[in-house]
C-alpha positions in Angstrom: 13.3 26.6 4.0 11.3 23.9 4.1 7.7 23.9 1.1 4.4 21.7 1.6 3.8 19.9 -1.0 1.9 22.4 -3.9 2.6 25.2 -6.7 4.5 28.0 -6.0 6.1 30.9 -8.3 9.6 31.9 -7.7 9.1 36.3 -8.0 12.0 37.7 -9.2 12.6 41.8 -9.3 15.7 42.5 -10.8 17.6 44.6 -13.1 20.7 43.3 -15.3 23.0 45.9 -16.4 25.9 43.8 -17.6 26.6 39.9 -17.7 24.3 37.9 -16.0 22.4 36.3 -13.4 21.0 32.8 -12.6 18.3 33.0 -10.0 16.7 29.3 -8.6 15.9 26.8 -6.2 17.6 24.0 -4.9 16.0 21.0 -3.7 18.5 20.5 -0.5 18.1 16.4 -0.3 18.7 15.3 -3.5 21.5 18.3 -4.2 19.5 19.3 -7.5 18.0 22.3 -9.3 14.0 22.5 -8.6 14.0 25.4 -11.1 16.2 27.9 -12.4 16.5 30.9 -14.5 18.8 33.1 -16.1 18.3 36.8 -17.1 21.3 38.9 -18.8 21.3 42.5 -20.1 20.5 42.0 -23.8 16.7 40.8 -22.7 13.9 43.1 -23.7 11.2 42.0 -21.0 8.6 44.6 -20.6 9.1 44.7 -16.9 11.8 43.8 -14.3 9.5 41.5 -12.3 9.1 38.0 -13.8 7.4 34.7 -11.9 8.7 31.2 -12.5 6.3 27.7 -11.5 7.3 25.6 -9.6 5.9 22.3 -8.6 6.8 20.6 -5.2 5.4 16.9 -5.2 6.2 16.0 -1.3 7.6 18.1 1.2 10.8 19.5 0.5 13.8 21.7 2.3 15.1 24.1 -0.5 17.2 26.7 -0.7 17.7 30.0 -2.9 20.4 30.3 -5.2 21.7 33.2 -7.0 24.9 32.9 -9.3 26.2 35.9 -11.4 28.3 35.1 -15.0 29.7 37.8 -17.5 32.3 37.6 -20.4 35.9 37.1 -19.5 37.4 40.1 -18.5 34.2 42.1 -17.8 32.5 42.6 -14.4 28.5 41.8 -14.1 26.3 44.8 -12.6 22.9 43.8 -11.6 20.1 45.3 -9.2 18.3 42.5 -7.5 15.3 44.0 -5.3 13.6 40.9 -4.0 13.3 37.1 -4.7 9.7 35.2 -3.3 8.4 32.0 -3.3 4.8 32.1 -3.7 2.2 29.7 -3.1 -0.1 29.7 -5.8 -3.8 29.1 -4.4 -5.8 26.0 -5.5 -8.4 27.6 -7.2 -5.7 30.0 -9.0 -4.0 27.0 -10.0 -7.3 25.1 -11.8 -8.1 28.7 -12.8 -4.8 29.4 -15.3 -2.7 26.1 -14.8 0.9 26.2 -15.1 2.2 29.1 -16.6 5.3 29.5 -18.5 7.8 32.5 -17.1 5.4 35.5 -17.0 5.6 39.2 -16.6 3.8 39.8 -12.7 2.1 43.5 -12.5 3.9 45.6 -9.6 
């Protein structure tokens, strides 16, 4: 998918029930991670719905990447319900600024 340049929050809704799993973007020209973010079952977020910024300088082709990791010798089990890229509006953006991984209401 291609991005205009601007600030955009990769949504992630997803439950992890063993291992893990890496969700994030990768910046298709330059064969690079934009962002990325892991969530495994020992995390005690709130919710299952968290939002990570990211920041695209110039136009960009990117693509979605989901890996999944566990122990040796044990299988990961996850739930993942949706992933979105979300363009964050510009008066949002002078509104809160660039936000750390956040919790987003459902």
């Amino acid at each position: 998918m291609r991005l205009a340049p601007g600030s955009y929050y990769l949504v992630v809704d997803r439950e992890v029930h063993r291992g893990g799993l890496s969700v994030g973007i990768l910046d298709d020209a330059l064969n690079s991670w934009q962002v990325v973010h892991n969530y495994w079952e020992g995390q005690t977020l709130a919710g299952k719905r968290t939002a990570v910024p990211l920041l695209i300088e110039e136009p960009r082709r990117v693509t979605p990447i989901l890996s999944t990791w566990a122990p040796a010798g044990v299988s990961a089990a996850w739930v993942l319900r949706r992933i979105t890229i979300v363009r964050v509006s510009q008066r949002l953006e002078l509104a809160t600024g660039h936000a750390t991984t956040r919790e987003v209401p459902r």
